[in-house]
C-alpha positions in Angstrom: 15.2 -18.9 -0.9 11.5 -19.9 -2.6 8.7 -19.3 -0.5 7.6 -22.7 -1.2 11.4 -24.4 0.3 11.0 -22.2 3.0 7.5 -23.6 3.7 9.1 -27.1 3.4 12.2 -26.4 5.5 9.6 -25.4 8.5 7.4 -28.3 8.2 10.4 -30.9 8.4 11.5 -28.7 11.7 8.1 -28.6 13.1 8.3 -32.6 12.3 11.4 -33.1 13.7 10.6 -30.4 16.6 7.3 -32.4 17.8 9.2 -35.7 18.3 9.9 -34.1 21.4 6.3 -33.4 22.9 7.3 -35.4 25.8 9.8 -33.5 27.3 9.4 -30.8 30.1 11.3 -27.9 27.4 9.0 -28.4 24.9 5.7 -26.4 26.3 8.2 -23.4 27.2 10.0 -23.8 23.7 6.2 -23.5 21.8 6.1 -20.4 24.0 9.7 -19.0 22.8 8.3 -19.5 19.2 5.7 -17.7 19.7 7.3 -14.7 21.0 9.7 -14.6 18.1 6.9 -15.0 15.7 6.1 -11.3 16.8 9.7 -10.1 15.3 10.2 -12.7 12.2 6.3 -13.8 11.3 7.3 -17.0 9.6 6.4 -19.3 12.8 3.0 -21.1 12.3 1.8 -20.9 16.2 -2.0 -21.6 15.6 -0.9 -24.7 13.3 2.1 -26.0 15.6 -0.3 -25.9 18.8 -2.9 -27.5 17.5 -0.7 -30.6 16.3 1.2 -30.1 19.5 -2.1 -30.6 21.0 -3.2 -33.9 18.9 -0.3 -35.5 19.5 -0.1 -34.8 23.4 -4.0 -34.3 24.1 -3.3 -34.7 28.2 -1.4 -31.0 27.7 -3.5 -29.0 25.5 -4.1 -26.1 28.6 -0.2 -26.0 29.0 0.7 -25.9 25.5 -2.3 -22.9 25.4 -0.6 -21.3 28.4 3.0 -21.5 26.9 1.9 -19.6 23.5 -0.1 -17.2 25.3 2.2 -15.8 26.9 5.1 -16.1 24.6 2.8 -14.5 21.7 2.7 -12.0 24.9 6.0 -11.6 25.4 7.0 -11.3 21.9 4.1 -8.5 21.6 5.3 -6.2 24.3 9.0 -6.9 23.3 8.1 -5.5 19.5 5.7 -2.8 21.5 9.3 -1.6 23.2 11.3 -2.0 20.5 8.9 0.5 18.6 8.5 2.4 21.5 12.4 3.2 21.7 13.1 3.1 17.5 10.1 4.8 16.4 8.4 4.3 13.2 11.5 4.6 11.0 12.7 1.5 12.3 9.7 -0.6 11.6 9.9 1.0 7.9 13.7 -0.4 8.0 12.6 -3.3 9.3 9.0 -3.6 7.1 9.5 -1.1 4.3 6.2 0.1 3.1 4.2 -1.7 5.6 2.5 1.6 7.0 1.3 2.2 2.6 -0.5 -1.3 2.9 -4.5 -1.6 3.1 -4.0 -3.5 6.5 -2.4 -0.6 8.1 -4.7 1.8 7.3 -7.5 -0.3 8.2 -5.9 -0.8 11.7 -5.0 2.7 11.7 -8.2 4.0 11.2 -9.9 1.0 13.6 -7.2 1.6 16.2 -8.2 5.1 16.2 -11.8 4.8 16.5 -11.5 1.4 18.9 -7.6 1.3 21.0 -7.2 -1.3 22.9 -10.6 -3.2 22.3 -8.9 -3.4 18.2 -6.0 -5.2 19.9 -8.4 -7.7 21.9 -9.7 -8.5 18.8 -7.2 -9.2 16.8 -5.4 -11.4 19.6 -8.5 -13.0 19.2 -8.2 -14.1 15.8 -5.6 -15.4 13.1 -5.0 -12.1 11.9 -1.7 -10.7 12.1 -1.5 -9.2 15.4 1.7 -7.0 14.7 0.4 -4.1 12.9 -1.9 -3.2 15.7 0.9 -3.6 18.4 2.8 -1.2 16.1 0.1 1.1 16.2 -0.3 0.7 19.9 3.1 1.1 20.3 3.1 4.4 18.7 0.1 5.7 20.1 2.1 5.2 23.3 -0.2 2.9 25.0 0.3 1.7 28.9 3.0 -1.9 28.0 0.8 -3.2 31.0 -2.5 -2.5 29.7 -1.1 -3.7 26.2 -0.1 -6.8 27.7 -2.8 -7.5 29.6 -5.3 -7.4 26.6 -3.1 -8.9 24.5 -2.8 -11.9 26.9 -6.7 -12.6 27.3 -7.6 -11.9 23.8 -4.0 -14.4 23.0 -5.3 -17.3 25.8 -8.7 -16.9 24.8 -8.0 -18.1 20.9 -5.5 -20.5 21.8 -7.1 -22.1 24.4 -9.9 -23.1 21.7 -7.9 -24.1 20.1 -5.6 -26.5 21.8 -8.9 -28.1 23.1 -10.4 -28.2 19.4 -6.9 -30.0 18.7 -7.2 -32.6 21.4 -10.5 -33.3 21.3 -11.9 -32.6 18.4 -9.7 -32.0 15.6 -11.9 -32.7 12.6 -13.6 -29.4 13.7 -10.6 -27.5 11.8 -11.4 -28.4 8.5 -14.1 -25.7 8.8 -11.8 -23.2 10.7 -11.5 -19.7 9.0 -8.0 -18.2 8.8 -6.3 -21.2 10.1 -6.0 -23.5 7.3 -2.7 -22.5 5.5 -0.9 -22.6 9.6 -2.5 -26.1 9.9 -1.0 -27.1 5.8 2.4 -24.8 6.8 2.7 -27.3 10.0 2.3 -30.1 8.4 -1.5 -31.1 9.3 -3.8 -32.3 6.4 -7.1 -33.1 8.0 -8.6 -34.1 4.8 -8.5 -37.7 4.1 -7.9 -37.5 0.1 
């Protein structure tokens, strides 16, 4: 399957997906995407909360909760997995991943920083999973992992979610964000 129909295949879900804002699943479902974004990395979470959040302003802090600590869940679950597999299944998994640029850019950061490098990156767009890897392998406390995680995770997508609700046409200008927004369907521009 093309990048580009896979792409188009989860903006019609994410459509068809948010007809359903109003129900009491849906919060806990954004959070359950989020977690398996951590395993499969096709999921837009940044761009599905933030239309999430525009179309239901009133529940911006529980759609913010829900992915915070799904993208939590998902993290430590990944953090075990690699924990108990070991680098040879992430290289199954990702082959060549740990031969990338990123990876030895976290590496070396996560070597020279730990934990405050994973507090950062749940703080931005970028990919969280190589650093959890990392973490993971470094054989970091799950509970201290989680923990930063979490607040670096709530942090960003608190913003967010209240950026969505209330003032969405402050995304246009949003680094790193912009293809999630386009992947989830959202075109802020007026064209």
């Amino acid at each position: 399957m093309g990048i580009e129909k896979m792409k188009n295949k989860i903006r019609n879900f994410i459509r068809s997906l948010q007809t359903y804002t109003d129900r009491f699943w849906y919060a806990p479902l954004l959070g359950l995407l989020a977690a398996l974004d951590n395993i499969i990395i096709i999921i837009p979470n940044d761009g599905l909360l933030i239309s999430s959040s525009m179309l239901k302003p009133k529940k911006w802090f529980l759609y913010a909760l829900s992915v915070s600590i799904g993208s939590t869940v998902g993290a430590i679950a990944l953090a075990s997995l690699v924990e108990f597999q070991g680098l040879p299944w992430i290289l199954d998994i990702y082959p060549a991943i740990n031969e990338t640029k990123t990876w030895h850019l976290t590496a070396q950061f996560f070597e020279q920083y730990g934990l405050l490098l994973v507090f950062l990156v749940a703080l931005t767009p970028i990919m969280q999973q190589p650093a959890i890897i990392l973490a993971s392998l470094a054989n970091t406390s799950l509970l201290h992992l989680a923990l930063v995680i979490f607040i670096g995770r709530f942090i960003k997508f608190l913003i967010m979610a209240y950026v969505g609700s209330h003032a969405p046409r402050l995304l246009e200008k949003a680094w790193g964000i912009k293809d999630e927004l386009t992947d989830a369907g959202i075109n802020l521009r007026k064209d």
